[in-house]
Backbone as a ProteinNet text record, in pm:
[ID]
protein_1_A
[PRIMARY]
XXXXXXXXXXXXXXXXXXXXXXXXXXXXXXXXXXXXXXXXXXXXXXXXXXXXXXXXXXXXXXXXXXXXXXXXXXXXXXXXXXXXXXXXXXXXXXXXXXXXXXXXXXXXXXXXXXX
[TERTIARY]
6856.5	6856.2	6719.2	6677.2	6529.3	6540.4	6521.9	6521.5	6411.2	6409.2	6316.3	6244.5	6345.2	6321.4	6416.6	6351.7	6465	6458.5	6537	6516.2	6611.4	6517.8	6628.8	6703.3	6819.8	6924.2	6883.1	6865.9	6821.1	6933.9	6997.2	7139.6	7069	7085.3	7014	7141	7110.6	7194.8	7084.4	6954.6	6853.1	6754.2	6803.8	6689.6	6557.8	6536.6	6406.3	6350.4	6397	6357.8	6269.2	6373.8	6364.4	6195.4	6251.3	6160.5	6027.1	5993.4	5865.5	5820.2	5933.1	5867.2	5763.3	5885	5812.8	5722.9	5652.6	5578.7	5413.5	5441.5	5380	5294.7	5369.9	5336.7	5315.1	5252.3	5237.3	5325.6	5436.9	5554.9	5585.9	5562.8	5615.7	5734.5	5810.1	5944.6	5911.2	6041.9	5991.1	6134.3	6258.5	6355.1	6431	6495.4	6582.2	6711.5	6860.5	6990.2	7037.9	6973	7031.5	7101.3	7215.6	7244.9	7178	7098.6	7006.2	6836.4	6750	6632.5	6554.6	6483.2	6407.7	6258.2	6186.2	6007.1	5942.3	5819.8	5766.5	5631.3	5546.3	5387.6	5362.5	5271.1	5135.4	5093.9	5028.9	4960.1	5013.5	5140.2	5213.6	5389.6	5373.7	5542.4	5594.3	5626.3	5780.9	5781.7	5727.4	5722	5824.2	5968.2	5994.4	6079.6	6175	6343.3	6398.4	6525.7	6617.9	6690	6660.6	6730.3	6840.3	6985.8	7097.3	7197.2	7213.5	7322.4	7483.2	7558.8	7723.8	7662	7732.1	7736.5	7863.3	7768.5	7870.8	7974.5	7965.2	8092.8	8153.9	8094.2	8163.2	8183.2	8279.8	8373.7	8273.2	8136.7	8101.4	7953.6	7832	7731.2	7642.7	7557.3	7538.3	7405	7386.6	7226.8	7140.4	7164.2	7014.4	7093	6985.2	6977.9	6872.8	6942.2	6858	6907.9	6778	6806.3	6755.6	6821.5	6865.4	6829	6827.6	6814.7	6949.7	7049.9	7165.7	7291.3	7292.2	7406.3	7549.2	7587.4	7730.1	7722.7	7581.9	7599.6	7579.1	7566.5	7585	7647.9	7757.8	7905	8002.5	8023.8	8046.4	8038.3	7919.6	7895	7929.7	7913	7978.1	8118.1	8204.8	8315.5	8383.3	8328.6	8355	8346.3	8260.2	8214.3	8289.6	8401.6	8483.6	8428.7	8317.9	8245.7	8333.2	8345.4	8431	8356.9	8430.6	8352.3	8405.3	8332	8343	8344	8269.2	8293.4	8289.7	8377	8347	8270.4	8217.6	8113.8	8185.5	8050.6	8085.8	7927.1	7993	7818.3	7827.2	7724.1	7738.7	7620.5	7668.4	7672	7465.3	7410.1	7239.9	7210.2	7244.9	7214.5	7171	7274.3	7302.2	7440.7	7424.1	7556.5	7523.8	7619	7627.4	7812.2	7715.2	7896.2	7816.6	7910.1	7876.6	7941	7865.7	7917.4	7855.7	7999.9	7927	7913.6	7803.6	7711.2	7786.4	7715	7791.5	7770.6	7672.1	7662.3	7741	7826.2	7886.1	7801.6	7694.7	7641.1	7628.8	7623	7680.3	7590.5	7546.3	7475.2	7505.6	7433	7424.1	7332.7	7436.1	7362.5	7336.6	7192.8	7218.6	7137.1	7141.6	7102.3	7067.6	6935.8	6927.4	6993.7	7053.6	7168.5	7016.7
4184.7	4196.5	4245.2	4190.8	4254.3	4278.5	4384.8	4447.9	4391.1	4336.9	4244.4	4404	4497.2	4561.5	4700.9	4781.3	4889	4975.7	4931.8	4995.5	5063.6	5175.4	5273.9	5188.5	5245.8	5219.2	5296.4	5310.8	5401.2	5348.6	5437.4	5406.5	5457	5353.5	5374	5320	5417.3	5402.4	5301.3	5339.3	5299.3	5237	5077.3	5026.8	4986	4971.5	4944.3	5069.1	5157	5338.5	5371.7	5276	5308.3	5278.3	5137.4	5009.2	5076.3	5108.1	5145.5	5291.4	5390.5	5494.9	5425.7	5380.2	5350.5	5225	5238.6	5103	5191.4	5352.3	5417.5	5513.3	5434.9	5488.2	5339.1	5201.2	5138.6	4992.8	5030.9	4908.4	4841.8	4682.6	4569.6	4512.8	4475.5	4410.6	4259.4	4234.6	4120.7	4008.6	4110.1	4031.9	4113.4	4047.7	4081.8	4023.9	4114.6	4015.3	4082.9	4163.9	4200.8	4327.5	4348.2	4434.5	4512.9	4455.4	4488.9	4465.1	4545.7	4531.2	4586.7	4468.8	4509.1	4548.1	4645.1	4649.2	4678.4	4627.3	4638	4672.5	4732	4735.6	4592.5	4584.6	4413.5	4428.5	4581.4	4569.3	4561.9	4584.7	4585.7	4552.7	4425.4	4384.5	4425.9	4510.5	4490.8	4693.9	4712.6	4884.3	4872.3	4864.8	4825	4920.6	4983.9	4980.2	4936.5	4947.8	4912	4965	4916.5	4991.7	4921.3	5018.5	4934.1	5048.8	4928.2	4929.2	4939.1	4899.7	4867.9	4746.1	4770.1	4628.2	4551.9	4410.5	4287	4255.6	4304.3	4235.5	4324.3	4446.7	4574	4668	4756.5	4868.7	5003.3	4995.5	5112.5	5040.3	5169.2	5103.4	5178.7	5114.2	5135.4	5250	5322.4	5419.9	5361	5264.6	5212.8	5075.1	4988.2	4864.1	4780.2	4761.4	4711.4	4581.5	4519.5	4380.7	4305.3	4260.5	4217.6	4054.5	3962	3870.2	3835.2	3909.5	3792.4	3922.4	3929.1	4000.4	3969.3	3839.7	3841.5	3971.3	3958	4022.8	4183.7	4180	4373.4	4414.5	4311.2	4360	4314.6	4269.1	4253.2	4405.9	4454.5	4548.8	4713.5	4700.8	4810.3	4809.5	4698	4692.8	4765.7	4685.3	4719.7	4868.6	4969.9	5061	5175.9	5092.6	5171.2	5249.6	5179.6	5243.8	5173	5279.1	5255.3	5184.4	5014.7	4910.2	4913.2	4948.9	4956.1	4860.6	4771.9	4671	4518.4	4443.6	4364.2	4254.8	4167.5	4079.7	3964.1	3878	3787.8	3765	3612.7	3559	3562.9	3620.1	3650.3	3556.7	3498.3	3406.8	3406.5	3531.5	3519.2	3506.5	3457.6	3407.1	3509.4	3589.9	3691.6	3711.4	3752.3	3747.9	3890.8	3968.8	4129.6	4192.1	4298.6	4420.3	4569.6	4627.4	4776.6	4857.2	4954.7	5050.1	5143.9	5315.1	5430.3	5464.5	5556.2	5619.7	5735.1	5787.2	5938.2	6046.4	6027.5	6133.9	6106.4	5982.8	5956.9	5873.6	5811.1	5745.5	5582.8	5512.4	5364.3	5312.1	5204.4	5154.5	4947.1	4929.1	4792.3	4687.1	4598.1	4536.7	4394.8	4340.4	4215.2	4133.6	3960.6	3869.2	3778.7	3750.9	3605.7	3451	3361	3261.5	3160.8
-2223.8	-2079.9	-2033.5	-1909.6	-1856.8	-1744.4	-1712.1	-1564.2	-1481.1	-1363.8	-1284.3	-1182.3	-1166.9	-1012.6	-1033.4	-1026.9	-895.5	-804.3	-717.4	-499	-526.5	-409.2	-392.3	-256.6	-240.2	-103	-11.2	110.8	177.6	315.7	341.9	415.3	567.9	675	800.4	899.7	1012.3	1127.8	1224.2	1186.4	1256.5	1206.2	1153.7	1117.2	1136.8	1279.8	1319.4	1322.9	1333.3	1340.1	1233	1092.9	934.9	937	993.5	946.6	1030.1	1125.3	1176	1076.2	1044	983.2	853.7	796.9	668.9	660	776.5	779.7	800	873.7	818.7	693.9	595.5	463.2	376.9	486.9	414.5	404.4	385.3	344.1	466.6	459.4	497.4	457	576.7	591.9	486.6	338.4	298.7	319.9	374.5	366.7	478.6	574.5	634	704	633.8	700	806.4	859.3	1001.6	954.5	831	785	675.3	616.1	548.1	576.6	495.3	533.4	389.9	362.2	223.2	243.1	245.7	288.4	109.9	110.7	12.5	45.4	-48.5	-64.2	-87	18.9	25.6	-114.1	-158.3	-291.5	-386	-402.9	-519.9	-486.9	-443.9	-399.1	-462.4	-602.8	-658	-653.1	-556	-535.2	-403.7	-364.8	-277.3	-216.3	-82.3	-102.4	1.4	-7.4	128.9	190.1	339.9	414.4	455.5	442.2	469.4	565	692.3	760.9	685.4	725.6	673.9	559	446.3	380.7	406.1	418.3	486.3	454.3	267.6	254.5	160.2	94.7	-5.5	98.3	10.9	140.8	140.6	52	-20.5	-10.6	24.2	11.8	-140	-188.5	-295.6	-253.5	-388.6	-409.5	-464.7	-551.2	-582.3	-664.9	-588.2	-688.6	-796.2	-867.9	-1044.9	-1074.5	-1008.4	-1059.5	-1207.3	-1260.9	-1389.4	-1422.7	-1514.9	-1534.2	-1577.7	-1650	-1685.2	-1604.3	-1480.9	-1412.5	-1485.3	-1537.9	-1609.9	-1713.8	-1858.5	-1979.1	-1918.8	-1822.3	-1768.6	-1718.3	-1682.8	-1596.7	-1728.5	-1795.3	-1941.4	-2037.4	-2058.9	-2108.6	-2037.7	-1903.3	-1806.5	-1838.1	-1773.7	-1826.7	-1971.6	-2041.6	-2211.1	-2211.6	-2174.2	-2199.6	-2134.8	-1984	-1914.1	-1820.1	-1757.4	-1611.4	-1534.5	-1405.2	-1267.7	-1214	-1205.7	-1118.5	-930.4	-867.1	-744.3	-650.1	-681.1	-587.3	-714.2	-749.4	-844.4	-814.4	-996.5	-965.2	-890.4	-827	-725.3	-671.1	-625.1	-583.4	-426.5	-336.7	-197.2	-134.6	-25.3	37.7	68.9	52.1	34.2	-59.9	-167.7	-275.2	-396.4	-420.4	-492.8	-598.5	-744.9	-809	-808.7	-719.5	-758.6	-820.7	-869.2	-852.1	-874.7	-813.7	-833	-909.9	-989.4	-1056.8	-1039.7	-1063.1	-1039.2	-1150.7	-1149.2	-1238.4	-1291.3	-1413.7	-1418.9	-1326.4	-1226.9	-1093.5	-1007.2	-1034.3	-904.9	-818.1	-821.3	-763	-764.9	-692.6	-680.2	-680	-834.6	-851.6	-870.5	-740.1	-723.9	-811.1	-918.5	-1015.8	-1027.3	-947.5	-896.5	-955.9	-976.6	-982.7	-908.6	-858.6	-789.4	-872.7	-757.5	-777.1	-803.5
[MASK]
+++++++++++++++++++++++++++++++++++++++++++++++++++++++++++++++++++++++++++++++++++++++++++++++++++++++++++++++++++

């Protein structure tokens, strides 16, 4: 398995609020679904995080996401291992195969693949 990325979640009532602070320290908007908002460094795109509204379609929003190259063989191995899957895998309609699992802090970690 090779880890491509990992953003922190940064949970906003106020995304354009988010989005102008942290535009002061640099980071540009590289993706945005209205409910979400991804900004990155110009100099170093994969330095990134996101800011998220409600998620669209899980009941639970995640703390950080780690994107992966084979999302099946790590929801496979979570499973097996008996981590609490929170939101299960599934491919979402922006062209993403995610699922979530919590961590041993209790923290909800979103584990995704581009489709």
């Amino acid at each position: 398995m090779t880890i491509r990325r990992v953003v922190p979640d940064i949970r906003s009532d106020d995304l354009e609020g988010s989005r102008s602070f942290y535009g002061l320290l640099g980071f540009v908007e590289v993706m945005n679904l209205g409910w979400a908002m991804t900004l990155a460094s110009p100099s170093n795109p994969t330095a990134q995080l996101t800011l998220m509204g409600e998620d669209a379609t899980a009941a639970v929003q995640p703390d950080v996401s780690v994107e992966v190259d084979d999302v099946d063989s790590v929801y496979a191995a979570v499973v097996a291992a008996g981590a609490e899957i929170v939101y299960p895998l599934q491919d979402e309609q922006w062209g993403v195969r995610r699922f979530f699992v919590r961590d041993p802090n209790g923290r909800v970690v979103n584990v995704v693949g581009h489709l």
